[in-house]
Every structure is written in structure tokens, then in C-alpha cells.
C-alpha positions as CSV (number, residue, x, y, z in Angstrom):
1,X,0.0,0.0,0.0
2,X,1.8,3.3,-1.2
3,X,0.8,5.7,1.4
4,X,0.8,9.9,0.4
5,X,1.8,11.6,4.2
6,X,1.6,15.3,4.5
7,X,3.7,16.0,7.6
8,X,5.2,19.0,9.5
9,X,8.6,19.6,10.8
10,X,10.5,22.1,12.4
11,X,13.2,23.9,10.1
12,X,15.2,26.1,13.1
13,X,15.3,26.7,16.5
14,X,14.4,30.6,17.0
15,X,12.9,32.6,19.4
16,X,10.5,34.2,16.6
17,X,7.6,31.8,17.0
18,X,5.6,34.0,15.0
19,X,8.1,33.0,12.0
20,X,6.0,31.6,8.7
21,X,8.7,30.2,7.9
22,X,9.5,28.3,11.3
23,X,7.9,25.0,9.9
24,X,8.4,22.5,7.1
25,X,5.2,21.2,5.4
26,X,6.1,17.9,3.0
27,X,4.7,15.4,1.4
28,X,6.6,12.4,2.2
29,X,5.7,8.7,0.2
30,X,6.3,5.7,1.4
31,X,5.1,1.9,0.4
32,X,3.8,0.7,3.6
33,X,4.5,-2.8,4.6
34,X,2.9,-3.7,8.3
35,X,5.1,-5.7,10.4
36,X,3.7,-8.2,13.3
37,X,1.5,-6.5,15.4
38,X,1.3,-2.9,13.7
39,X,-1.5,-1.0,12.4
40,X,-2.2,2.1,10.3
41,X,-4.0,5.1,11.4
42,X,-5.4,8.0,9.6
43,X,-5.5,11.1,11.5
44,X,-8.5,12.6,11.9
45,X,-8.3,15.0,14.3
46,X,-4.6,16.4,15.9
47,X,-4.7,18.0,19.8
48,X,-2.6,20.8,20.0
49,X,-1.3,22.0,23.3
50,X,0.9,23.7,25.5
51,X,2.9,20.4,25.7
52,X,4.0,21.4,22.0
53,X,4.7,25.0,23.3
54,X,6.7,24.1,26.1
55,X,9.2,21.4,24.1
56,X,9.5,24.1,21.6
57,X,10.7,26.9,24.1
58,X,12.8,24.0,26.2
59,X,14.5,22.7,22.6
60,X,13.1,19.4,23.5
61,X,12.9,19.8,19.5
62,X,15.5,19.5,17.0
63,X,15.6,20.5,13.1
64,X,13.7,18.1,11.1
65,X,11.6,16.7,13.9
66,X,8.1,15.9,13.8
67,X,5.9,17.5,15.9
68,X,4.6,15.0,18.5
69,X,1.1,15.2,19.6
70,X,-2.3,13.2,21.1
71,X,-4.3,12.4,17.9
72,X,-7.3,11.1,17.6
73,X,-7.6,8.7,13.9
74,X,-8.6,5.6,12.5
75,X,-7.4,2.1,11.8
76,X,-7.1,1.8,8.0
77,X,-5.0,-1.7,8.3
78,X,-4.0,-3.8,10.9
79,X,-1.6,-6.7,12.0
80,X,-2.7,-6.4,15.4
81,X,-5.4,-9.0,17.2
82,X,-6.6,-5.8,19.5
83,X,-7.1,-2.6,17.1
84,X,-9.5,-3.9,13.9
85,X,-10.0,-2.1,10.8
86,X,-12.5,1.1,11.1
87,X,-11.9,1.7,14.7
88,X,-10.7,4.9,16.1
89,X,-7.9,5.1,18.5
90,X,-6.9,8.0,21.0
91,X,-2.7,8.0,21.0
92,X,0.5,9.6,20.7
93,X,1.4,10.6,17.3
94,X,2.7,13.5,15.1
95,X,0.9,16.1,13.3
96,X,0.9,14.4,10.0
97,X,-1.7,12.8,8.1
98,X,-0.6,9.1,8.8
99,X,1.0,7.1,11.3
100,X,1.7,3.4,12.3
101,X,1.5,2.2,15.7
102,X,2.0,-0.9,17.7
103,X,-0.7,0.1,20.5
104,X,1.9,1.1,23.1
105,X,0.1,4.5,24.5
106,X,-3.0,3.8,22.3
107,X,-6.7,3.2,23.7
108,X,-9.8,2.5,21.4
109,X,-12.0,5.8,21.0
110,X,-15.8,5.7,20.4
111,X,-16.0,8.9,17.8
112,X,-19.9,9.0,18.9
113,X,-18.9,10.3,22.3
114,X,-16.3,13.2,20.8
115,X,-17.8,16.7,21.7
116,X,-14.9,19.3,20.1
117,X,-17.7,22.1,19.8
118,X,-16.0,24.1,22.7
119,X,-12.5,23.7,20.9
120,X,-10.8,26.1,18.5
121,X,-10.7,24.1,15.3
122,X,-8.0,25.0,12.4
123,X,-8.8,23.1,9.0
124,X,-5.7,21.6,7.2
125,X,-2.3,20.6,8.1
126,X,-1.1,23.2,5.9
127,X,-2.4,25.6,8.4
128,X,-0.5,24.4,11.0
129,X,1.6,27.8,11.5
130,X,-1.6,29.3,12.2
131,X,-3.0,27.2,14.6
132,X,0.2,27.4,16.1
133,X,0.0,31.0,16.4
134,X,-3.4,30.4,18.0
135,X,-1.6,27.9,20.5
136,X,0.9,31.0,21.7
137,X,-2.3,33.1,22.8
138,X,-4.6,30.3,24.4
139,X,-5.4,29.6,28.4
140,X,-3.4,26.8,29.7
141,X,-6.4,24.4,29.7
142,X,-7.8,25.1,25.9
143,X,-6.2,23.2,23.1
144,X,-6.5,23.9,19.3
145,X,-7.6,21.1,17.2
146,X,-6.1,20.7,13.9
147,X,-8.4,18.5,11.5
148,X,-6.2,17.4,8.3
């Protein structure tokens, strides 16, 4: 399965985090082969939060990371006996379209009981700088949601 992942990265370490130009934003392919006990997940929705903030301003990242983040998505393909095709799983993952997982830090999600109306929502991965922006000026307990 080729698989098409829009992900972003940080270029530089600056001070500036109002820089545009702070983040990378790539389209990366790769033919995805799962191994034993692996499954693929489609992001659906990306939590953004001070936790992002904070290991930016304590250079807890590094040029070319990815951004890590809780993510809420669905299993697209599985190897794994506990996470079937068309659930949706709560984890840690990066702010990228796609990601595979082996369930370590992973818990099954029922989308019916998700509730994001009091959430700032930004629309696109492309938009991450934005919502990052938004990020900067938020209350310690809000969070911006980034839907890819």
C-alpha cells in the first residue's frame, strides 16, 4: 500500500515563534509494509497544546523533527489482534496525516462520544503555523484542534 503523508517539521530553533517560515510542510511517500503486530491510522483529528509550546521553548525539538502530539484517527490496516479495521484510537502521534503504531500508549476511542464544539478548530495541516499562532495566545487548559 503506497501511502501519500503530509507531515510537518521544524526547520530552526528561534525565538520568533511567529516566523511563517519556522515550519516545514512535506509530502513524504512511502510503500507501507505492516510488520507483526502494527496498524495504520489516519489522523482525523490532531490536539494541540501547551505540551507542544513548552518542548519548543525547552529545545526538547530539533531540526527536522516531527511534531509529536495526542491524535485522535482511524485504523485503516491492521496486524494487530486488538485494534480492527475502522476503529478509532486515541494516541501519541505526530501532526501528520498518517501514522503506524504498535498500541503502546494507544486506547480505542468511540468517535460517537467526541464533543470538540468548545474547541478552536483550524482546517488543514497546511495551516498548521496558524493554529500554532493560536496555540501562543490560548489559556493553559484550551487546546486547538487541527483536522487534516
Amino acid at each position: 500500500m503506497e501511502i501519500n503523508n503530509r507531515t510537518v517539521r521544524l526547520l530552526y530553533q528561534t525565538n520568533n515563534y511567529f516566523d511563517e517560515n519556522l515550519w516545514s510542510f512535506l509530502e513524504e511517500n512511502f510503500d507501507l509494509q505492516l510488520d507483526s503486530n502494527e496498524f495504520l491510522i489516519k489522523n482525523k483529528f490532531i490536539f494541540l497544546d501547551k505540551n507542544i509550546l513548552n518542548a519548543f521553548k525547552n529545545n526538547k525539538l530539533e531540526e527536522g523533527d516531527l511534531i509529536q502530539a495526542q491524535t485522535l484517527g482511524e485504523v485503516l490496516e491492521s496486524k494487530n489482534k486488538n485494534y480492527k479495521v475502522g476503529e478509532y484510537v486515541l494516541g501519541i502521534g505526530f501532526v501528520q496525516d498518517y501514522y503506524v503504531s504498535k498500541g503502546l500508549k494507544c486506547k480505542k476511542f468511540k468517535i460517537s462520544e467526541f464533543n470538540y464544539s468548545n474547541d478552536k478548530v483550524v482546517i488543514g495541516i497546511e495551516n498548521f503555523s496558524v493554529a500554532f499562532t493560536k496555540l501562543i495566545d490560548l489559556n493553559d487548559e484550551k487546546k486547538i484542534i487541527l483536522k487534516p
